[in-house]
LUMRO-237826 format. One record per residue: residue in one letter; z, x, y negated of N, C-alpha, C in turn. Coordinates in steps of 0.02 Angstrom, whole numbers, plus 50000, padded with zeros to 5 digits. Example, Ala and Ser with C-alpha at 12.3 -4.5 7.8 and 13.67 -1.06 7.14 Angstrom:
# residues 2
A503905066050284503905061550225503905066050165S503545064250112503575068450053503945064549998
END
This chain:
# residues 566
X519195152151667518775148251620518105151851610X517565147351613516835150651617516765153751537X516325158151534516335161551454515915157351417X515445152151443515185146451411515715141251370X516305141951407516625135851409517085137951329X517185143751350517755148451322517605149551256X516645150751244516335152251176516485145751155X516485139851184516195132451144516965133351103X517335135951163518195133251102518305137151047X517965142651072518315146950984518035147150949X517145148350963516695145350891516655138050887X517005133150913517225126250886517755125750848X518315131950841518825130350819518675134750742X518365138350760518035143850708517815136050629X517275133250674517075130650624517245124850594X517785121550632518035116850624518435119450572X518955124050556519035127150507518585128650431X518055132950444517645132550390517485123650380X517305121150408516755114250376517465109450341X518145110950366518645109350330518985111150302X518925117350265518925121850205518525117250155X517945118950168517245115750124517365107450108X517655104350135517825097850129518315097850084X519175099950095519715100150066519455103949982X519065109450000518845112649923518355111249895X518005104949917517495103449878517405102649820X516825105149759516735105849709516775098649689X517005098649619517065093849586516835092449518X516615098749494516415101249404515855106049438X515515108349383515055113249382515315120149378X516035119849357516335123249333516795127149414X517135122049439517125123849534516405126549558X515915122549552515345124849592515145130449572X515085132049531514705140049522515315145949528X515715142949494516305151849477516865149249522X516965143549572517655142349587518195140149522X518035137449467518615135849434518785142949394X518495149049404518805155649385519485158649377X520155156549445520615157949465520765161449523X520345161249553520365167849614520775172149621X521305173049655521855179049656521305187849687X521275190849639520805197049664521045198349729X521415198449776521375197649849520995195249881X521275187849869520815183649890519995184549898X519985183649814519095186949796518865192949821X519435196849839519075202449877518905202649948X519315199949980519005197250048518435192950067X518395187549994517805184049998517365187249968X517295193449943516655197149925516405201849975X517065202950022516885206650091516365202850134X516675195250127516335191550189515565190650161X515505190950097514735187950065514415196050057X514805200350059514395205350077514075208850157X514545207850180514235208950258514325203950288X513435204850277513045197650296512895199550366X512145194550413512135196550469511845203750483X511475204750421511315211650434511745217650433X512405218250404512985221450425513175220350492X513505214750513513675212150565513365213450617X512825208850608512405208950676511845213150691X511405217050631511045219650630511105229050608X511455230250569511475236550543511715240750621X512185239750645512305244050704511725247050756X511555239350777511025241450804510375244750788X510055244250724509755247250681509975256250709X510545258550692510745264150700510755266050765X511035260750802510855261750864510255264150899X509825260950883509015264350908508735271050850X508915271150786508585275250752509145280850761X509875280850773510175287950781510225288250691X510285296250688510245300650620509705296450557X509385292150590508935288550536509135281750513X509665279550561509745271950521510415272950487X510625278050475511255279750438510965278250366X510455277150318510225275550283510685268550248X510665264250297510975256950284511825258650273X512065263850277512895265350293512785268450212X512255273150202512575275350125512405272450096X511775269250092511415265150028511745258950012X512165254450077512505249250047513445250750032X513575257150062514285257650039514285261349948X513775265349945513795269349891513515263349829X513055257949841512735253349805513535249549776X513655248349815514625244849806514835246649735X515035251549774515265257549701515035257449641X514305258949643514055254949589513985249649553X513935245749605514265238549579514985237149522X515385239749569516025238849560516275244249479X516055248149477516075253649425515445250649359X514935251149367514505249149304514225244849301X514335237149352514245233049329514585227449300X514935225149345515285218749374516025217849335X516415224149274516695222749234516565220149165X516035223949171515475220349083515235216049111X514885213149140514575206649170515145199749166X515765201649202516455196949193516715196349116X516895202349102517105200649005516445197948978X515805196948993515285193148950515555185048970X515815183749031516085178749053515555171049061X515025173949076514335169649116514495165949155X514225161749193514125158649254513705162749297X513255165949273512485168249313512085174249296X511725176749311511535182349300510845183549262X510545177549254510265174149227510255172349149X510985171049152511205167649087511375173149056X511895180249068511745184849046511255186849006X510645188149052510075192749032509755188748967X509965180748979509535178048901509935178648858X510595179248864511125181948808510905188748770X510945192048826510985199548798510215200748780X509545198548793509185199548765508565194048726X509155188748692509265182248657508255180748667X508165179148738507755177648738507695172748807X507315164148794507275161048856506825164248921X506335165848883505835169548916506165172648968X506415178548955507025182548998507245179949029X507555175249018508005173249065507575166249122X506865166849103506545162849169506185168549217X506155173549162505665180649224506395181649252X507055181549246507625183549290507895180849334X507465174449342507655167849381507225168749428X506425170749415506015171149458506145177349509X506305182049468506685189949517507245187649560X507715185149540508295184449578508055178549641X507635172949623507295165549674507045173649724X506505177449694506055180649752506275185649799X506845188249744507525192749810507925190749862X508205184149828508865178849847508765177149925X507855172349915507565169949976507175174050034X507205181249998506855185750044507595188050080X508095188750064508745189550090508845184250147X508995178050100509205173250161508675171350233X507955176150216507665176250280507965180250335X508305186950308508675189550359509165187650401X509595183150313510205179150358509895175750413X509415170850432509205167350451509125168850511X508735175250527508745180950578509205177550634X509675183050574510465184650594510695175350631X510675171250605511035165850611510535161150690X509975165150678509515161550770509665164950826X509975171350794509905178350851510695173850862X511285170850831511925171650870511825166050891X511675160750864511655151850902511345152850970X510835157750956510245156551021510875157251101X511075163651077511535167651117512115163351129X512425158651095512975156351086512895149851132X512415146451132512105140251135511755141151202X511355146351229511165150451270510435145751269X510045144251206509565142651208508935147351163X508315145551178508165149451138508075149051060X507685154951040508025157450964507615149950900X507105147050917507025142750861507555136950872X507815133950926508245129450926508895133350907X509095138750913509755141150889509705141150792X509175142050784508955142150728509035136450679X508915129550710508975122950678509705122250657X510065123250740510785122250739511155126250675X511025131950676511395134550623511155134050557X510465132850515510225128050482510705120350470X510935118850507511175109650506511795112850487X512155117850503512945120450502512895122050414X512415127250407512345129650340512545125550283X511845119350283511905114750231512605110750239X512865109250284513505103750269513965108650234X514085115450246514745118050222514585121550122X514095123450148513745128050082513525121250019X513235116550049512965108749984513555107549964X513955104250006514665099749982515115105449958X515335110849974515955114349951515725119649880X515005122449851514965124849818515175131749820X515475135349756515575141549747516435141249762X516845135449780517405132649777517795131149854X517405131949871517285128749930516925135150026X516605137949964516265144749998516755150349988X517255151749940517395157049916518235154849981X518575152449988518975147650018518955149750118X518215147050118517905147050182517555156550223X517485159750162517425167150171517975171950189X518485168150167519005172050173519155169650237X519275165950249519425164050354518715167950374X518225168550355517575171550387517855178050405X517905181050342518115188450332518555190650399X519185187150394519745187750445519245187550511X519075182650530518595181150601518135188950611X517695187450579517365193850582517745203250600X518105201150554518335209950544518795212250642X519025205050650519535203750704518825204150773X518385200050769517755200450815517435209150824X517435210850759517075218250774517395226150798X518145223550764518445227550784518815228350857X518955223950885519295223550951518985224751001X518425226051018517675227251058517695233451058X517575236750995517475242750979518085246750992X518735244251004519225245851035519305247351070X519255241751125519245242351207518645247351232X518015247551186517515252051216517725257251218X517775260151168517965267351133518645268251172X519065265051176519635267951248519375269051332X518735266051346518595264151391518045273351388X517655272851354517455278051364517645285151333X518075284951296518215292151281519015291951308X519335286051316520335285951303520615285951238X520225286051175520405286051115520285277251075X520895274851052520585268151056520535266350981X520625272250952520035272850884519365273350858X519135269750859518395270050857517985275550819X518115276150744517955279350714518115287850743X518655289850790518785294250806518445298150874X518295292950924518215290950976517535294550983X516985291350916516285293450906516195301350929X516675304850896516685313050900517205315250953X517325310351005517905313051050517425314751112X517775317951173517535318751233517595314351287X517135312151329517185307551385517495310051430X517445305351491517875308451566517515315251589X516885317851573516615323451616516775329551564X517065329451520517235332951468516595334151405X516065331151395515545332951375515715325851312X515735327451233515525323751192514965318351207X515445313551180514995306451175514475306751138X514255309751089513595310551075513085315151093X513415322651118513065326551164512805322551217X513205315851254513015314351306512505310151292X512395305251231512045300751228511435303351196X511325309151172510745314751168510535316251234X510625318951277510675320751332510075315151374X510425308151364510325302551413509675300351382X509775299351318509075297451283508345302951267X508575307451252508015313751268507615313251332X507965312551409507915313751465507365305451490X507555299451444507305294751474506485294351423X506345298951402505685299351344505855299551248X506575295951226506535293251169506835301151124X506845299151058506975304051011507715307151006X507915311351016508555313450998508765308850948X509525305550971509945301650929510275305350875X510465310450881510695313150817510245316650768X509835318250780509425322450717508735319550708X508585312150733507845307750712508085305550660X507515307650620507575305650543507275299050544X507215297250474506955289850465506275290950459X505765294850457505025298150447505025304850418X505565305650361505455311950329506165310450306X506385316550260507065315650215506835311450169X506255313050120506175310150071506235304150085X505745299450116505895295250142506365290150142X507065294750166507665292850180508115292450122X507975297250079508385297550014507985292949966X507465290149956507095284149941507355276149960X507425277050030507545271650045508435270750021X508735274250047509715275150021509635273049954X509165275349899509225274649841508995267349813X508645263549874508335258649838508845252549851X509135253949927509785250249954510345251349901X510535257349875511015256549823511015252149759X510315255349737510375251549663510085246149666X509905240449736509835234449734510635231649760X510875234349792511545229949792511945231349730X511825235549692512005232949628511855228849582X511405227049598510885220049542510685214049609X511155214349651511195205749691511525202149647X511155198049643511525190549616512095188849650X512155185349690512555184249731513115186049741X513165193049748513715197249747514075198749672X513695198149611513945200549568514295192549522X513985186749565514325181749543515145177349563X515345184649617515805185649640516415185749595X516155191949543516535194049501516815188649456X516385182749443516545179149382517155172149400X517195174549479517845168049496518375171249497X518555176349455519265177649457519585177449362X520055178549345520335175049308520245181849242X520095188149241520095192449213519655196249206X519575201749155519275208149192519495214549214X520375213949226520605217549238520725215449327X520705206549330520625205349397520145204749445X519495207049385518685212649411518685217649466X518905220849398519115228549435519435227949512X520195225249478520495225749570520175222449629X520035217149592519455213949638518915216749683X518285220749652518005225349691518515231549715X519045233449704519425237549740519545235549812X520045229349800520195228449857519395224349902X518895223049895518295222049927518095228749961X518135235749931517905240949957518265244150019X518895240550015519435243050070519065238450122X519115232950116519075226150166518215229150206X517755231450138517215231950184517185237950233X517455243650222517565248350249517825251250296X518165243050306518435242950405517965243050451X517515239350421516885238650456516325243150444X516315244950409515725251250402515865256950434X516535256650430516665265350480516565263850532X516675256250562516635255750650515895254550656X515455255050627514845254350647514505258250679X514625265450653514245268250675514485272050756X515115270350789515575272050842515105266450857X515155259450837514785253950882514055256450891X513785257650881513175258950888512765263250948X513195270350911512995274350985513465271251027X513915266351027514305267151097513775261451120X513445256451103513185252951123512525252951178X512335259551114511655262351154511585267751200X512175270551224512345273551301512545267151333X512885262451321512965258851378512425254051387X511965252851342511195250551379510865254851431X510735258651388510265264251436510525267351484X511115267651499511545271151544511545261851607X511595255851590511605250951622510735249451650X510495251251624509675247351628509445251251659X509295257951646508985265151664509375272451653X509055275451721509385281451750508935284951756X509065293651728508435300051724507875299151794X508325296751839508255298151907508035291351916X507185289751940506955282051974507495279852019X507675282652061508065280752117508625276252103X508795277452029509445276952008509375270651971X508685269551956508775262051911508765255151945X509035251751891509205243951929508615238651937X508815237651978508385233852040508245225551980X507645223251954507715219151922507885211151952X508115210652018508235204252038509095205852054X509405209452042509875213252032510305212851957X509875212351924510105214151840510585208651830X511125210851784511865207551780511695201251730X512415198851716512325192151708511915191351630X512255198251593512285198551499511375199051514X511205200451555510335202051554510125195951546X510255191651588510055187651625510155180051571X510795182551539510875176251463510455178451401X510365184251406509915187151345509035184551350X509135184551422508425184751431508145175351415X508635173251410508605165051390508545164751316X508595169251267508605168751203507905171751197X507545175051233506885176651215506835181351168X507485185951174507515193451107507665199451164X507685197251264507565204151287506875200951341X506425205051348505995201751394505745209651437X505715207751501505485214051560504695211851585X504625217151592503965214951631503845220651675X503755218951746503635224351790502975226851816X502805231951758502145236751768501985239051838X502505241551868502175244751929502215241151982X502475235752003502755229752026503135233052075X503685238252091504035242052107504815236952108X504835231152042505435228152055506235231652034X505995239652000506445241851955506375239451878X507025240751849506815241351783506695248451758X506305250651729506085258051687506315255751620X506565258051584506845258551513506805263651499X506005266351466505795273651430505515275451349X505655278051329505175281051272504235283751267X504035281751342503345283251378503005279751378X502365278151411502105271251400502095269251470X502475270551530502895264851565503475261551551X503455261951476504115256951488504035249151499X504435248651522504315239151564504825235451512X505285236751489505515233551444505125231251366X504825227251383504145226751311504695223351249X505085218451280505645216451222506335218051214X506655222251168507305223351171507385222751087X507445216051073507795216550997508315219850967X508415223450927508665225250907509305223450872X509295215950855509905212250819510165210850869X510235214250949510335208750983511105213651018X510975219550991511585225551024512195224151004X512455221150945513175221150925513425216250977X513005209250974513285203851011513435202551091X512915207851107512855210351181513295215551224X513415219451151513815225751195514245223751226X514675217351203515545218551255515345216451316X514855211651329514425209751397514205216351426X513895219151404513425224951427514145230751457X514745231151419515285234251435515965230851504X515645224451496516005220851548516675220651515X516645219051461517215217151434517465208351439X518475206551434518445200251458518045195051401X517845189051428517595184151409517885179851347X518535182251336518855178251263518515183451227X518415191951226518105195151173517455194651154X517175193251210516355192551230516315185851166X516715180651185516615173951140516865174751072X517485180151072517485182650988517065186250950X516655188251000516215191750940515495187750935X515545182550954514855177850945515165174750913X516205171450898516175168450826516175173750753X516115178550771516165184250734515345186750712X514815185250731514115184850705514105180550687X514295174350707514095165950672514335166550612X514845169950591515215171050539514995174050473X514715179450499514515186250477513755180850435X513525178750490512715176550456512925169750420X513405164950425513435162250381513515161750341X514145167150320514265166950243514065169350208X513625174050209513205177250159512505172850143X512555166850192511955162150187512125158450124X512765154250142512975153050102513095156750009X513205162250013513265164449935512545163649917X511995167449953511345166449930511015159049910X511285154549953510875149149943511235147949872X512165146149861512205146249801512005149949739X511875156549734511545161249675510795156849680X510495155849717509865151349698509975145149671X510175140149683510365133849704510495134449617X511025140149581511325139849506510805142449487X510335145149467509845149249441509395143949434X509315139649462508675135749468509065128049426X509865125949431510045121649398510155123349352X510735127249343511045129949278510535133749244X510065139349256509785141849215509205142349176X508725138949228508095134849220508215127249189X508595122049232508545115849221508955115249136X509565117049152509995115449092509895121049038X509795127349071509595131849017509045133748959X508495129548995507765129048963507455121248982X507455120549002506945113749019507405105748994X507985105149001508465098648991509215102548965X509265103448895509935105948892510445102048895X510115094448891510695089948885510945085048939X510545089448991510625086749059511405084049065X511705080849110512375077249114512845084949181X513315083149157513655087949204513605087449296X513715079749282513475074349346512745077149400X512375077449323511685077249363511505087249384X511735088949327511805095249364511935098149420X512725096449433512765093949503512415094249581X512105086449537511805084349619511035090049600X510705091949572510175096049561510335102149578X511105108249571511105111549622511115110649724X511195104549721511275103349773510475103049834X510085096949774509665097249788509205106349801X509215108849743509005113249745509125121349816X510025118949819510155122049899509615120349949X509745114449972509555111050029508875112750025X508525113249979507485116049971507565123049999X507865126149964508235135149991508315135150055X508865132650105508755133250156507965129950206X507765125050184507085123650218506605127950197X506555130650154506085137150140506255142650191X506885144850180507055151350215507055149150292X507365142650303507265141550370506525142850406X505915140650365505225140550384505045147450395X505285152650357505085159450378505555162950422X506225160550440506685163850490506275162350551X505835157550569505625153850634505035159050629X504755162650563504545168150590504555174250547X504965178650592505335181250556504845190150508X504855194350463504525199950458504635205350483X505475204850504505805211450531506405209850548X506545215750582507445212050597507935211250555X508345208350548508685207250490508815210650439X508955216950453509415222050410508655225750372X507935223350422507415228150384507275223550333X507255214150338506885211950298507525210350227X508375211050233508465212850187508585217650155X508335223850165508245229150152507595227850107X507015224850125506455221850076506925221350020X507425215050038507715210749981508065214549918X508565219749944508655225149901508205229949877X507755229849885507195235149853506705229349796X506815224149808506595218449756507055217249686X507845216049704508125215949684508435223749631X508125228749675508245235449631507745236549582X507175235049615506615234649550506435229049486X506815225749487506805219749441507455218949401X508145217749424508795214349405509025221949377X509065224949427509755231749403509415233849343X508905236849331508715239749285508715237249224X508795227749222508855224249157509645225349148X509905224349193510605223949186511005231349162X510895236949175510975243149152510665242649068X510295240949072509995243049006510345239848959X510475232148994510905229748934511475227848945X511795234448973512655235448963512645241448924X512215246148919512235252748915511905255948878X511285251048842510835250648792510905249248739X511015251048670510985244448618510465244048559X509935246948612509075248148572508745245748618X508805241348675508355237748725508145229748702X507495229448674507325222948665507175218748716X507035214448694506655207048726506235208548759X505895211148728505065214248760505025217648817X505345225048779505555231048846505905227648897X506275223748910506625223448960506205216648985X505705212448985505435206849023504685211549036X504445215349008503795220249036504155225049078X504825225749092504975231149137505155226649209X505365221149201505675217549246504915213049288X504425213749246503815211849280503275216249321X503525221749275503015227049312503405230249375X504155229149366504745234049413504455229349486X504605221549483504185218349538503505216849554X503195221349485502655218349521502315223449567X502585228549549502315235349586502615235049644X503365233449661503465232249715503235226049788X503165223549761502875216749784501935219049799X501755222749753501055227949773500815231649827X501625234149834501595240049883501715235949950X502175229149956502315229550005501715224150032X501475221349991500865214650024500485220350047X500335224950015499545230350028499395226450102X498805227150109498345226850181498735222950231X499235216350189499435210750228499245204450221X498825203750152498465197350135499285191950117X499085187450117499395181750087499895181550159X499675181450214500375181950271500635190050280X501275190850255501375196850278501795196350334X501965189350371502225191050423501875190650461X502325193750533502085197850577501505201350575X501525206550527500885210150508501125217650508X500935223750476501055230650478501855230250515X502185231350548503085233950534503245237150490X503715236350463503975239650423504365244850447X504465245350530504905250250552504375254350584X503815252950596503415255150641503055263650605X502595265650642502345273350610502295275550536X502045278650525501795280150447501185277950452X501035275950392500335273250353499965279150308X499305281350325499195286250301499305286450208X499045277750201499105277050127499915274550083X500375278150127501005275750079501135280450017X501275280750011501685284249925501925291549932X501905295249933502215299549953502605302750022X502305291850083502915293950125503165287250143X503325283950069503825280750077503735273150106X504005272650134503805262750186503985259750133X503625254050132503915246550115504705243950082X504755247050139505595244850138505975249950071X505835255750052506135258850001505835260049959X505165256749932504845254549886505175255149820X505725250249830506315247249759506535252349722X506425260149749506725262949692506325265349661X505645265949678505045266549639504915261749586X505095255749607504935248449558505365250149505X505885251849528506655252749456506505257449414X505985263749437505985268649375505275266649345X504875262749373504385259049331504755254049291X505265251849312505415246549265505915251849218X506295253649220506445258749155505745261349109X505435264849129504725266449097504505262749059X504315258749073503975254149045504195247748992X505095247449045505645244148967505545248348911X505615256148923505755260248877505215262548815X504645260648859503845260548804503785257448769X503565251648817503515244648780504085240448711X504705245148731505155244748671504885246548597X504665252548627504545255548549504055253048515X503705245648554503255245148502503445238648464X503945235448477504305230548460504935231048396X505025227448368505615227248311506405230148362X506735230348315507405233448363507805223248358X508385226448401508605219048417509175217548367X509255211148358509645208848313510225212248309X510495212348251511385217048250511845211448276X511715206848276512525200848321512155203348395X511895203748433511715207648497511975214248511X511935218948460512305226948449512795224348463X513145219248419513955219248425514165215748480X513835213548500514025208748599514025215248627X513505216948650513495226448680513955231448685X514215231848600514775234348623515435231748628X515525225448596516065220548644516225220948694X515625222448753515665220048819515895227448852X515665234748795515695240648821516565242548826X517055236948753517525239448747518025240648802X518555240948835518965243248881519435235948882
END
């Protein structure tokens, strides 16, 4: 059976599943649509917080990320496993016993102000949709590949997939449909990484495999130092991300924005307790952690078997480009690998020099490629393209819903129409999805970075605006109105400062965000880890601007520590 034929059946059967999940669980109350009904068995919810957390930029993008940066893209491994933790520990049990819908609705609770709670709508809209541009990425880079067309038509397709499952099924419906994701996924990434990692070391543990020895007796990462040094590029194990600082900037801004995602923390509120909180992010940290350890085994294993397939130390040794295998040759139809032959010699050169002839090698494009690139069989090759489709949808899905409620529930019914009908609420999150994805769709078609960089933006937005309101008022019970909407404006607005600088009103395709240093950054620091700069401006400035304000009502003290009790 052709591997065309072979992908159509299992990502047909894949989704025929989800889009009839989403049907059978379709929302019916406002009360399904946003929290699921709030019965969730913490299992359950924990698998579906796995799947809405590793999105395509886990999936499809973080590996490879590491893959080309080595010792520098390990950044994305601590900042979003250690961000978890945080999550799971100081937020997301006081957030559940306040027993919200939204995160939103929170912040005007706890700092009994509407105001607040529309500057928290606007933070979470400007994080939410800078996120689902990644998903978006993520979701052109697997159709393209899947579909074997190129990336703006893969792009529509999974666009048209999005809205039917994510509009009609809700938070009810998504939470249901994540959990078959979850399963798909974890089953797609891991079995690859299996067969590789036996294939090149004999160890068919991945995570183990990374630090084992190959057939010539020489460590798999000694060797893939070795191979990459020799062809021009940076040592894989010890290239930093620009500097340490840098790096411990950026980890920090990835942490304490995945603690103040919307999305993720609205996870918490479909389960039935807050004791079924807790276990809840427990068992999520196990589920995600299958996959985070195999990432980084996927990664370097990925990127010796490129460079070891494409290019050899030795000219003699490289492949002949009318020659190049089939996985080249389907990639090169998605328009994310492109060659061009400089010397017209009719090899390929794949260098770190400035002959290299490979001008395009995307980077989102290594997870989905490797089992091809490994000559692995064709049912795995097709599991792990339903295993990105997966990966990028469902986290599309949670985002578009955390917008979709923020903009009905917390804006429409919360401030503007309180007496809106339950009915109409409703169809106005719906509406409000479906705008979400045509927005995000318009900037996936062009995209700012590869997935995992532009939501890496998204968490450094989300760290400088949300977490810092949300800390303050679990943990605060002297944080006003004031302090906390001048901290949450200045936390984004400084960020959002730093990263437009010298991009004008289009910042796409403009500076990279992965690309050199800028003489005028901060200390150092890129774009991308901005957010934890924004968060201690937004503490600062909550914390000033407090003192010049009245203290906050005593029925507020006593919610505070309600929410603090055990």
């Amino acid at each position: 059976m052709s591997l065309q034929l072979l992908t159509f059946i299992i990502v047909g059967f894949t989704f025929a599943i989800y889009i009839g999940i989403a049907f059978w669980a379709r929302a019916r109350s406002t009360d399904e649509f946003y929290v699921a009904g709030g019965d969730i068995h913490p299992v359950a919810n924990g698998m579906a917080t796995a799947a809405d957390w590793m999105s395509a930029a886990s999936f499809i993008s973080m590996a490879g990320l590491i893959a080309f940066f080595g010792y520098g893209g390990s950044v994305f491994l601590m900042g979003w496993t250690g961000g978890y933790v945080l999550l799971a520990l100081l937020l997301a049990p006081y957030l559940r016993k306040h027993g919200t819908f939204t995160v939103p609705e929170f912040i005007s609770d706890r700092y009994y102000s509407k105001t607040a709670r529309v500057v928290a709508v606007v933070c979470l809209i400007i994080a939410s949709v800078t996120y689902v541009i990644g998903q978006m990425k993520g979701i052109g880079v697997a159709f393209s590949r899947f579909l074997e067309v190129d990336y703006d038509q893969g792009l529509m397709v999974g666009m048209a997939i999005v809205f039917i499952y994510a509009v009609m099924g809700g938070m009810k419906g998504i939470t249901y449909t994540q959990i078959a994701q979850y399963v798909i996924m974890i089953i797609a990434y891991t079995i690859p990484a299996i067969f590789i990692s036996f294939m090149l070391t004999g160890n068919p543990i991945p995570q183990i495999g990374l630090g084992s020895t190959m057939e010539d007796g020489s460590y798999l990462l000694d060797k893939l130092d070795q191979v990459v040094t020799e062809l021009g590029f940076k040592e894989y194990t010890t290239n930093k991300r620009l500097s340490l600082f840098n790096m411990f900037f950026y980890t920090l801004s990835l942490m304490i924005g995945t603690a103040g995602l919307p999305h993720v923390i609205m996870r918490f509120f479909t389960v039935p307790s807050v004791k079924a909180a807790r276990s809840s992010a427990g068992w999520a940290l196990v589920f995600i952690a299958v996959l985070y350890t195999t990432a980084p085994a996927v990664a370097a294993m990925a990127r010796l078997n490129l460079m070891t397939t494409i290019d050899q130390p030795t000219k003699e040794n490289n492949l002949a480009y009318n020659e190049r295998p089939s996985w080249f040759r389907n990639w090169e139809k998605t328009g994310l690998l492109q060659f061009e032959d400089k010397n017209g010699d009719g090899l390929i050169e794949y260098t770190g020099l400035d002959n290299n002839e490979m001008v395009k090698v995307d980077r989102d494009i290594m997870v989905l490629a490797n089992p091809e690139i490994a000559g692995l069989p064709n049912w795995v090759i097709a599991l792990v393209a339903a295993g990105g489709l997966a990966a990028a949808l469902s986290t599309a899905a949670g985002l578009l819903l955390a917008i979709s409620s923020s903009i009905s529930h917390d804006l429409l019914k919360g401030v503007f129409r309180p007496d809106i009908s339950e009915k109409d609420e409703l169809r106005a999150s719906r509406v409000a999805m479906a705008g979400s994805i045509a927005v995000a769709g318009y900037f996936g078609f062009n995209p700012p970075d590869f997935a995992a960089g532009t939501v890496a933006l998204a968490f450094g937005l989300a760290a400088s605006s949300l977490f810092p309101a949300l800390m303050m008022g679990i943990f605060s019970k002297t944080m006003n109105k004031e302090g906390a909407i001048a901290g949450m404006l200045a936390g984004i607005g400084v960020t959002l400062l730093y990263v437009f600088q010298h991009k004008g009103i289009m910042f796409i395709k403009s500076t990279a965000f992965l690309g050199s240093m800028e003489p005028n950054w901060f200390f150092g620091i890129e774009p991308n880890a901005i957010g934890a700069i924004g968060a201690v401006v937004n503490f600062l400035v909550a914390y000033f601007v407090s003192k010049q304000y009245p203290e906050i009502p005593s029925k507020v003290k006593n919610m505070v520590e309600q929410i603090r009790l055990p």
